[in-house]
C-alpha positions in Angstrom: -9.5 -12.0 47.8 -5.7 -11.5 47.9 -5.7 -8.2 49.6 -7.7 -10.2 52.6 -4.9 -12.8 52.2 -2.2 -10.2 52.6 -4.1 -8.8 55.5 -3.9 -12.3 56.7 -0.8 -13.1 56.1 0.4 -9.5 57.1 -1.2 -10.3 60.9 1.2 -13.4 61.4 4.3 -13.0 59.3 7.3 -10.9 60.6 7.8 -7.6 58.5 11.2 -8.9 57.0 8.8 -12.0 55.3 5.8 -9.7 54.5 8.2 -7.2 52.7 10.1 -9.7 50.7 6.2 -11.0 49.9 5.0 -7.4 48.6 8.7 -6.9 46.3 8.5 -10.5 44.6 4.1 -9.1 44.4 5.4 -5.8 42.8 8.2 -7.6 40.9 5.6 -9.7 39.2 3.7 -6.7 38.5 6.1 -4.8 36.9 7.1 -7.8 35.1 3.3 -7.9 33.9 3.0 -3.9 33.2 6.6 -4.5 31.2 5.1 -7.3 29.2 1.7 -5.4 28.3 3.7 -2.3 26.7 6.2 -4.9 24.4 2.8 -6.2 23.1 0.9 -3.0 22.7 4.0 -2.0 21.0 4.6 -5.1 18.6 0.8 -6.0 18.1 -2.7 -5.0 19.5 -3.8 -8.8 20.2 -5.0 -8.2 23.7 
């Protein structure tokens, strides 16, 4: 479902938009990945 947005949203937007789309995507991501290893870390309450 969002890859077909992106693919969407990839067709009409202007590179400079879709890249700053796919780092604040990745940002979020990292921020996520970041997040899971403090709590594997500190406790295993998945």
């Amino acid at each position: 479902m969002i890859i077909y947005v992106l693919q969407n949203y990839n067709q009409i937007a202007t590179s400079e938009l879709t890249e700053k789309v796919m780092k604040g995507i990745q940002k979020a991501i990292d921020k996520r990945i970041e997040q899971a290893k403090r709590d594997e870390r500190g406790n295993h309450n998945f």
